[in-house]
C-alpha positions in Angstrom: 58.1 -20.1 -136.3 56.6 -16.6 -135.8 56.7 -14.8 -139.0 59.0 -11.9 -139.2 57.1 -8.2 -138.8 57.0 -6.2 -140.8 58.0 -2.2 -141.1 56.3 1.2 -142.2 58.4 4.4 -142.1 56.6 7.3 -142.5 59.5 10.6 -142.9 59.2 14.5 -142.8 61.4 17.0 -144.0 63.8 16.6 -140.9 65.3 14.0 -142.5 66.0 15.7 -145.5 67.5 19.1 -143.3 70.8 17.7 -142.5 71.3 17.1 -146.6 71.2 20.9 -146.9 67.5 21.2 -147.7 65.1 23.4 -146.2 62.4 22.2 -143.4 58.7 23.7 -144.5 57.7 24.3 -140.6 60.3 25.7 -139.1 60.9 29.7 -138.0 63.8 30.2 -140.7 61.5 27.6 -143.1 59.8 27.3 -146.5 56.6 28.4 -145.4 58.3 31.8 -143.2 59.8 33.1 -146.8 56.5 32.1 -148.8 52.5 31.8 -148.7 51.1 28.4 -149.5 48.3 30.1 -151.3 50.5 31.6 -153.4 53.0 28.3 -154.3 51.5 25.3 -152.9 47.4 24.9 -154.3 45.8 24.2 -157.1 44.6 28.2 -157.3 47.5 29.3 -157.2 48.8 27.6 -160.4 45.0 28.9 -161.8 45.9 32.2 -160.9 49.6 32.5 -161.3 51.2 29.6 -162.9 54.4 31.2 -163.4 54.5 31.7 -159.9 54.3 28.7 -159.2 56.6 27.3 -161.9 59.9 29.5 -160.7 59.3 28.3 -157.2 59.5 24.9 -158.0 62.6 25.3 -160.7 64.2 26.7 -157.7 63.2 24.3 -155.3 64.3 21.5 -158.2 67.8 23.7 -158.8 68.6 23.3 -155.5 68.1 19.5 -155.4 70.2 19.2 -158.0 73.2 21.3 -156.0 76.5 18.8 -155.7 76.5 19.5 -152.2 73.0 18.1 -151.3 73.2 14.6 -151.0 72.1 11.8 -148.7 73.0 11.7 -145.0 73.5 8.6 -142.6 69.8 8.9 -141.7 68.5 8.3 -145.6 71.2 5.0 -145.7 70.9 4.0 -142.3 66.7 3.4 -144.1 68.0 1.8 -146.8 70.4 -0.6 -144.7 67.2 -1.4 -142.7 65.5 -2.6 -146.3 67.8 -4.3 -147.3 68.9 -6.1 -144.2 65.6 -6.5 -142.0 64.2 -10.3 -143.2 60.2 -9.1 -143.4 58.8 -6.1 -145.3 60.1 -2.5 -145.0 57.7 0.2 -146.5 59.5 3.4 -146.6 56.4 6.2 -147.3 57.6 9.5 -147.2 56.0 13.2 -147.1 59.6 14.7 -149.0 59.7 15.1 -152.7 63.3 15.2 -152.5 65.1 11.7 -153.9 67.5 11.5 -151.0 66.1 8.1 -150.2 66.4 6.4 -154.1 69.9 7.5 -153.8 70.5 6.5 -150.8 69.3 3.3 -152.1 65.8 2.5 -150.7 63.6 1.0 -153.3 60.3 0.0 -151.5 59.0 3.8 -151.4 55.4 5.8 -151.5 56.2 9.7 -152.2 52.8 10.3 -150.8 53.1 14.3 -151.8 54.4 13.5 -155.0 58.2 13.6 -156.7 60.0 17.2 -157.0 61.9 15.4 -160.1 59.3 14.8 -161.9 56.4 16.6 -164.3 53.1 15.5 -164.9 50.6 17.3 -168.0 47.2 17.7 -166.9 45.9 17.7 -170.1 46.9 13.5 -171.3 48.0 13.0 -167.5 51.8 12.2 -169.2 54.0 11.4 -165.9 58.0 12.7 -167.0 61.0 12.3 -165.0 62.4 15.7 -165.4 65.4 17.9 -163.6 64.9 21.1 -165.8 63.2 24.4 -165.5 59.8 24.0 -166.6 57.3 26.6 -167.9 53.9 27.9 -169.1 55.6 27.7 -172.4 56.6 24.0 -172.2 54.8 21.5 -174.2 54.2 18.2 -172.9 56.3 15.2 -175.1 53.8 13.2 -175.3 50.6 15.5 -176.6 52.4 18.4 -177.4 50.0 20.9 -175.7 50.9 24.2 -173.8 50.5 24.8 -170.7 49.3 21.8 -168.7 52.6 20.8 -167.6 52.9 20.8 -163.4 55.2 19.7 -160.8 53.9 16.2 -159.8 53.6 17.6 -156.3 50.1 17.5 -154.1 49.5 20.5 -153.2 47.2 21.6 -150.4 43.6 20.5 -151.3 44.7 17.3 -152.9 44.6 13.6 -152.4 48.4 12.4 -151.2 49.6 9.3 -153.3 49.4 5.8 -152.4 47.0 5.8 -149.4 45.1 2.7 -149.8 48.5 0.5 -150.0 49.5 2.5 -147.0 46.4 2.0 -144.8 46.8 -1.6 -145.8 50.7 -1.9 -144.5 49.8 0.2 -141.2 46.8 -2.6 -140.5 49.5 -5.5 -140.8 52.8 -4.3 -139.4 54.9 -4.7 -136.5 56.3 -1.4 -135.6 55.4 2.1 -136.6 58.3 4.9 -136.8 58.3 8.4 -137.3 61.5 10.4 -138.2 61.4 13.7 -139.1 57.6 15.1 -138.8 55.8 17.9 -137.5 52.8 15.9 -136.5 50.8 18.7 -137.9 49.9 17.5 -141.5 47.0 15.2 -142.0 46.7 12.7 -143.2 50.3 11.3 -142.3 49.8 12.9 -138.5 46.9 10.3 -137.8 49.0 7.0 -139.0 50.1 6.8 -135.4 46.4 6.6 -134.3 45.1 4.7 -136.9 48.2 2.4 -135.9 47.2 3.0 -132.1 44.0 1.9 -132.2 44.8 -1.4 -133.7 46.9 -2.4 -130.8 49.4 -4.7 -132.8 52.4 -2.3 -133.9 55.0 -0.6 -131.4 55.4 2.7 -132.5 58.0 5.2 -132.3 59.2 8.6 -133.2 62.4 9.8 -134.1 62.8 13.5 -134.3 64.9 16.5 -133.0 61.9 17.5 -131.3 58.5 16.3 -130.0 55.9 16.5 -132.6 52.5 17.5 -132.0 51.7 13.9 -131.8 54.6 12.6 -129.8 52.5 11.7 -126.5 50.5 8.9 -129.1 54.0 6.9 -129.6 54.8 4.9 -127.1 58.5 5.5 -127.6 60.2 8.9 -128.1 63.7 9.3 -129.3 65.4 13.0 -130.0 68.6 13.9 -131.3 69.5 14.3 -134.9 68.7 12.4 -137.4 72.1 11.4 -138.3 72.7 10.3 -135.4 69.6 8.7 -133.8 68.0 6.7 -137.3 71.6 5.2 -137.5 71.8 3.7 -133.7 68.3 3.2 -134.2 68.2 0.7 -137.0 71.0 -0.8 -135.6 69.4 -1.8 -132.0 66.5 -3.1 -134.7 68.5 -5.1 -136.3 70.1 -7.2 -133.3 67.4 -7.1 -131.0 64.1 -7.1 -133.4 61.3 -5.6 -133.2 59.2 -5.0 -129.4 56.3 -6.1 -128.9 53.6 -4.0 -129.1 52.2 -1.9 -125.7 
């Protein structure tokens, strides 16, 4: 019997914009209203950590709004997990926790977790879905001042990249919902999955990515609409073979 492939879904932010959260690339986007440099690096939070700090209390105030919740997309993902008979690795670029609610469970947040708080001084890792300061003293060494969003921020390593190199070598089928194709090193999965020759590999946006000409499958729309029929034809039909 030929064993059952298995799945790696690597998501962007356009997943996430149909829950009511902001895209980072687009015109009306995070990155249009804010520098990086200023928010986003390690410098930044060196030279301005209470900067930094509001942006991401507002960013985590906004997560918590009533009306932002997860869309048919996110539990179309989860239905896939649970229902698909091999292995479905859901790694995902948003530090949003629209997919754990929507009920996904085997997940990489390989830019790190808006609702939670590490201390770089006893490297402490806290859930936490309050406002957080310069002021704050970490629970567990009681220091101030070395309390950070656990976010990677440009110039740092994403999460979880050698279990994520080693489910790209060995899976079936490759998707991509919701990316701008223009952050490394989640833009070069499609390669690294190209070049193996053993995956079909598809990308699921509203519009082409920078790297849509490496899939060999394309499918726009929204994602509300396109992940659900999606992991429904996946479901009845399987997975194709590869190109």
């Amino acid at each position: 019997m030929t064993e059952t492939p298995s799945i790696v879904i690597l998501t962007g932010a356009g997943i996430s914009k149909e829950s009511g959260l902001d895209t980072f690339r687009d015109s009306d986007g995070i990155w249009a209203k804010v520098r990086i440099e200023d928010v986003a690096t390690p410098e930044a939070f060196a030279r301005n950590p209470s900067r930094v700090q509001e942006f991401y209390n507002a960013r985590r105030a906004g997560l918590k709004d009533p009306k932002v919740a997860p869309n048919a997309a996110h539990e179309a993902l989860a239905r896939l997990e649970r229902e698909w008979p091999g292995e479905v690795l859901l790694v995902t670029q948003n530090i949003d926790d629209l997919h754990e609610r929507a009920g996904s469970r085997n997940l990489i947040h390989m830019h790190g977790e808006l609702l939670k708080v590490r201390c770089e001084y006893c490297d402490a890792l806290l859930e936490w879905d309050d406002a957080l300061s310069t002021a704050t003293p970490c629970p567990h060494c009681g220091r101030k001042g070395g309390m950070r969003p656990h976010v990677v921020w440009f110039g740092e390593m994403p999460l979880g990249m050698d279990t994520i190199y080693e489910k790209l070598d060995t899976c079936g089928l490759f998707v991509s919902i919701g990316t701008s194709g223009n952050v490394y090193p989640a833009a070069g999965f499609v390669q690294h999955v190209r070049y193996r020759g053993l995956a079909h590999s598809v990308e699921l946006n509203l519009e082409p990515s920078q790297g849509a000409t490496l899939f060999a499958e394309v499918i726009l729309g929204p994602a509300t609409e396109i992940v659900p029929a999606f992991v429904d034809r996946i479901l009845k039909d399987g997975v194709p073979e590869a190109a």
